[in-house]
TISEMI-293952 format. One line per field, with one value per atom (N, C-alpha, C): residue number from 1; residue in one letter; atom name; x, y, z. Coordinates in nm, 3 decimals, padded with zeros to 5 digits. Layout:
N
pos <- c(NUM;...)
code <- c(A;...)
site <- c(CA;...)
x <- c(X;...)
y <- c(Y;...)
z <- c(Z;...)
//
This chain:
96
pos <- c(1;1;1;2;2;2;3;3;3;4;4;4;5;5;5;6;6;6;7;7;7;8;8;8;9;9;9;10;10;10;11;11;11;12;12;12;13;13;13;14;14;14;15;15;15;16;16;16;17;17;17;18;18;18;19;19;19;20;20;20;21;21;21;22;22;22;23;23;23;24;24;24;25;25;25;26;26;26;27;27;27;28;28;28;29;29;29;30;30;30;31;31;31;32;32;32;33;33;33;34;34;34;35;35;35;36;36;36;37;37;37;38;38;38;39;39;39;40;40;40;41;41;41;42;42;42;43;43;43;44;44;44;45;45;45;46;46;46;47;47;47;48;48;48;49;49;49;50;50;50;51;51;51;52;52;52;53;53;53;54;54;54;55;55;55;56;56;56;57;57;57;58;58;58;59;59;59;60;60;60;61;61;61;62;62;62;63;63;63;64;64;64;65;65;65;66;66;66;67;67;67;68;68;68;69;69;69;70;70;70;71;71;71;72;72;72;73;73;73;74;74;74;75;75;75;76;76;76;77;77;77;78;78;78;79;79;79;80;80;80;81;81;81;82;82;82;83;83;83;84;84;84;85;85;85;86;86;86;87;87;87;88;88;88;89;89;89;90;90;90;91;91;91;92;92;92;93;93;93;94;94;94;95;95;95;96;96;96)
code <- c(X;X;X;X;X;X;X;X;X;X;X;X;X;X;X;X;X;X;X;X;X;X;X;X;X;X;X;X;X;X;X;X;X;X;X;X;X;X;X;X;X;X;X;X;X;X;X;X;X;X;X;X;X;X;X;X;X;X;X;X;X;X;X;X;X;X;X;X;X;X;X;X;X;X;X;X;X;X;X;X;X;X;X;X;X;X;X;X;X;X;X;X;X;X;X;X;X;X;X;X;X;X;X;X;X;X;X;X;X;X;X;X;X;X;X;X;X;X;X;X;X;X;X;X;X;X;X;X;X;X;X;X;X;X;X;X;X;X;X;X;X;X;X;X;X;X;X;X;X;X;X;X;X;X;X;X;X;X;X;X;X;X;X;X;X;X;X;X;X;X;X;X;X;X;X;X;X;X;X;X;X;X;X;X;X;X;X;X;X;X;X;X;X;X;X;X;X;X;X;X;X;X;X;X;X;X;X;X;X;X;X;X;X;X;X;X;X;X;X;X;X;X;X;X;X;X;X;X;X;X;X;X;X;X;X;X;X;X;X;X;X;X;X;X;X;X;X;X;X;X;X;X;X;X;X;X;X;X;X;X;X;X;X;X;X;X;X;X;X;X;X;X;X;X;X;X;X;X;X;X;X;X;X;X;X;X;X;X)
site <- c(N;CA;C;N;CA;C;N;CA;C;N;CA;C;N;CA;C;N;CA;C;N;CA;C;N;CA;C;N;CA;C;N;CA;C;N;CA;C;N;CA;C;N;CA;C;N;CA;C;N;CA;C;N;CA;C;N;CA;C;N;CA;C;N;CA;C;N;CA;C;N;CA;C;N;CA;C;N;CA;C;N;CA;C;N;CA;C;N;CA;C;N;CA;C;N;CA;C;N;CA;C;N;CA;C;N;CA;C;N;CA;C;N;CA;C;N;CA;C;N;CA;C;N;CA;C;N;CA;C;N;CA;C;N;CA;C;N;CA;C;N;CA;C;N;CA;C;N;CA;C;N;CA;C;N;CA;C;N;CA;C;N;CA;C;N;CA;C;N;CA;C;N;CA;C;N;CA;C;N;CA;C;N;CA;C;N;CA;C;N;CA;C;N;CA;C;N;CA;C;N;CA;C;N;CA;C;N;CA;C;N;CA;C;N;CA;C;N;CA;C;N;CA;C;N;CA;C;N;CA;C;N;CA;C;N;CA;C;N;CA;C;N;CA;C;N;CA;C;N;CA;C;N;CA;C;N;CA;C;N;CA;C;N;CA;C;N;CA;C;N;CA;C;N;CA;C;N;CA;C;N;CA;C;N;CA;C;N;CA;C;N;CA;C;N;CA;C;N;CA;C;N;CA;C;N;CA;C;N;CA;C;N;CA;C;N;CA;C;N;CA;C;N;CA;C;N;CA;C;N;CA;C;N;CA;C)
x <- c(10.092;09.996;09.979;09.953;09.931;09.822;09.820;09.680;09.634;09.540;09.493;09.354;09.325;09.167;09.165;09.261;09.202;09.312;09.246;09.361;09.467;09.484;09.629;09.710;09.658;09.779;09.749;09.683;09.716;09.850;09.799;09.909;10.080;10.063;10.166;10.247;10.174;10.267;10.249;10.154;10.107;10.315;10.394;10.557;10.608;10.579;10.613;10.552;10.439;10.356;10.343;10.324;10.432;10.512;10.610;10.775;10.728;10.681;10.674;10.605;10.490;10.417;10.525;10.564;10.665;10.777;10.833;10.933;10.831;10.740;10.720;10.634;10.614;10.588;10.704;10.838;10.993;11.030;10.981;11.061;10.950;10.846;10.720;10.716;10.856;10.848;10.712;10.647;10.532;10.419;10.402;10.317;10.169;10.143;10.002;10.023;10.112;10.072;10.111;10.204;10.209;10.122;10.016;09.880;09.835;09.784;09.725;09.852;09.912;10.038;10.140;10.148;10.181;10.301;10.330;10.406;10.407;10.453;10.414;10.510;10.412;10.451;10.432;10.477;10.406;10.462;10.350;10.373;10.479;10.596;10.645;10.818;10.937;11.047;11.124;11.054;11.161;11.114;10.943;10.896;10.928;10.952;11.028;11.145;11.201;11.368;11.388;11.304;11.289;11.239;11.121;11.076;11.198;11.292;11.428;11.463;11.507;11.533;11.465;11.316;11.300;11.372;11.418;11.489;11.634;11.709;11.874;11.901;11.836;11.878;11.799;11.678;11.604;11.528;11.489;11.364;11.269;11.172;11.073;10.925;10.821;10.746;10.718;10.734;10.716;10.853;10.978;11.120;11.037;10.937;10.927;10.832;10.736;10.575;10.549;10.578;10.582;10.469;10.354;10.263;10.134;10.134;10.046;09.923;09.853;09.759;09.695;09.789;09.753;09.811;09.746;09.782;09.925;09.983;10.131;10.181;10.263;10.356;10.517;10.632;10.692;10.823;10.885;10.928;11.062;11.063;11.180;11.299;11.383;11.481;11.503;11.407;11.426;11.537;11.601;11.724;11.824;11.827;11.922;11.863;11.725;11.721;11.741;11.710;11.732;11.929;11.976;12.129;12.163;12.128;12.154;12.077;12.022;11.935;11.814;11.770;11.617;11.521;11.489;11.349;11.284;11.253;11.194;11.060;11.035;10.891;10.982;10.898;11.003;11.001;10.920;10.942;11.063;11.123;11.211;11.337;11.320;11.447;11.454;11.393;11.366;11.342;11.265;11.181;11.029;11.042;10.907;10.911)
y <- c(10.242;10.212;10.336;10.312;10.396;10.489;10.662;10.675;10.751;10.636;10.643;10.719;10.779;10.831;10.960;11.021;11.128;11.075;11.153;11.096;11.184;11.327;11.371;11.267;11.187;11.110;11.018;10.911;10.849;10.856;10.962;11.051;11.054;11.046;11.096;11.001;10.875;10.738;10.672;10.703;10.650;10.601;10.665;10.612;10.493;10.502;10.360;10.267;10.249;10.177;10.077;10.189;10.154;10.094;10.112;10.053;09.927;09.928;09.775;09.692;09.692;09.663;09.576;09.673;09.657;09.500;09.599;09.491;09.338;09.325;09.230;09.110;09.219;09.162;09.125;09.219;09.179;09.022;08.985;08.878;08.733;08.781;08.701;08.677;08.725;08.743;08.706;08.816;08.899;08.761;08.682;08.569;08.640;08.726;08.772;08.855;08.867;08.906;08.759;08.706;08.567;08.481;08.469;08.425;08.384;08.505;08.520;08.541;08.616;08.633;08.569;08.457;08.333;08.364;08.423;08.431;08.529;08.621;08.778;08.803;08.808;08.857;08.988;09.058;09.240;09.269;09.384;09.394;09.526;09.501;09.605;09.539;09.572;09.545;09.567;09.743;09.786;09.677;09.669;09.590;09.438;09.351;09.209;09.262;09.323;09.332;09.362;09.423;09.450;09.343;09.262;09.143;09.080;09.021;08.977;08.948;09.034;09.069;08.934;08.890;08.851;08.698;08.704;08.559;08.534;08.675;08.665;08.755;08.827;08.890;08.922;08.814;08.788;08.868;08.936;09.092;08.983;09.091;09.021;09.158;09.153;09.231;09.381;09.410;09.471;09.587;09.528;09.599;09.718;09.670;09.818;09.833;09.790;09.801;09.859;09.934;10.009;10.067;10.136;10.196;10.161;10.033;10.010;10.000;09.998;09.925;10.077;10.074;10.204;10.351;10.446;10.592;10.612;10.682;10.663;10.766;10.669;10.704;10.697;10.793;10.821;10.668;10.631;10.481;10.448;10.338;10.333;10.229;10.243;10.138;09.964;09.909;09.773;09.726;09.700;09.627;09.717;09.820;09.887;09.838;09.814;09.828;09.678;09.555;09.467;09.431;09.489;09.492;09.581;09.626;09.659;09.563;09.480;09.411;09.432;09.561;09.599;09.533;09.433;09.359;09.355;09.431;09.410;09.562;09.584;09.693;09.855;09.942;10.084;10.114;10.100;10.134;10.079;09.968;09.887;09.946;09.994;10.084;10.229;10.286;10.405;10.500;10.488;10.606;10.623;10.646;10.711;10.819)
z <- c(07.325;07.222;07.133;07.001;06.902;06.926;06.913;06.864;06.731;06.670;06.525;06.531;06.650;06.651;06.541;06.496;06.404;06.278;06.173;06.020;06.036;06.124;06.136;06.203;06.298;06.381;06.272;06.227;06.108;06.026;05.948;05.866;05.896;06.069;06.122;06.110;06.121;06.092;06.006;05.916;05.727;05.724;05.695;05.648;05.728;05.869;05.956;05.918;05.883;05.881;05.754;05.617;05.509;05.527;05.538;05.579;05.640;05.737;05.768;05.700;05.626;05.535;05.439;05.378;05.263;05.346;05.440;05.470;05.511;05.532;05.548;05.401;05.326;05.213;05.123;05.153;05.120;05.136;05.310;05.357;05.363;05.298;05.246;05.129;05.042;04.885;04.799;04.870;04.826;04.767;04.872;04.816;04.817;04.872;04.823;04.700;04.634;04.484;04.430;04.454;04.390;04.387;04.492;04.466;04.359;04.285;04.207;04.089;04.057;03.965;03.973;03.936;03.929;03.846;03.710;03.654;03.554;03.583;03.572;03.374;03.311;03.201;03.128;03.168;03.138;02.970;02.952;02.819;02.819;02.731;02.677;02.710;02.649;02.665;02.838;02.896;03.009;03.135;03.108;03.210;03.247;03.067;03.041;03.159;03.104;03.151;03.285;03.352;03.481;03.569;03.553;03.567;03.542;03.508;03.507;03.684;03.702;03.884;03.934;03.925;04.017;04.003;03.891;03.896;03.898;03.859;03.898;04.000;04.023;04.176;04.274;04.284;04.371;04.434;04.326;04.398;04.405;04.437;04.486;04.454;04.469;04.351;04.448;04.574;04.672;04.638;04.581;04.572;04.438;04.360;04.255;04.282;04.302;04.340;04.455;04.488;04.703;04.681;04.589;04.630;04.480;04.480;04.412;04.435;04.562;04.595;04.700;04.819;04.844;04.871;04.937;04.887;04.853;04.811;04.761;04.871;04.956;05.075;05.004;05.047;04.996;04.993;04.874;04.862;05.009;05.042;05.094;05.093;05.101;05.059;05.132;05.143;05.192;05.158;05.045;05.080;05.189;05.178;05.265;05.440;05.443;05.571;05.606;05.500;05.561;05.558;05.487;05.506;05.633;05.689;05.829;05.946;05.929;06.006;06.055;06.008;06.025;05.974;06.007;05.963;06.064;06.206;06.303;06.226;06.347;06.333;06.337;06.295;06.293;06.415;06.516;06.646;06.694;06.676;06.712;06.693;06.522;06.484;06.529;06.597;06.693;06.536;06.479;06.325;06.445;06.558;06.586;06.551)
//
């Protein structure tokens, strides 16, 4: 079992924790932002064009968005991990 009793051990796994987050909002194609953002029209050309993805190569809003919401943990590559078969928990993939 984890221990989260002080914010250094927190801290210590703030990136695992992330990571799984992410990957699971990856393979949830991010229906809690789809909720509510139904059909995402952002203002400005790079953002149109980027918003693109989610309809010809199947991003999903979690692939650019990794630290919108909270503290900004450093990004990590979900497609790479689910192209190796890592969609389990980071403990699983031995990142303790």
């Amino acid at each position: 079992m984890n221990d989260y009793s002080t914010l250094e051990k927190f801290n210590e796994r703030r990136l695992i924790m992330a990571h799984d987050a992410r990957m699971n909002l990856k393979k949830w194609d991010s229906i809690t932002c789809r909720d509510c953002h139904k059909n995402p029209n952002p203002p400005g050309a790079d953002a149109q064009e980027a918003h693109k993805k989610l309809k010809t190569e199947g991003a999903t809003c979690i692939d650019c968005h990794q630290n919108l919401v909270h503290e900004e943990v450093a990004k990590t590559d979900l497609n790479a991990s689910l192209a190796a078969g890592q969609n389990g928990t980071a403990e699983r993939r031995g990142w303790r």
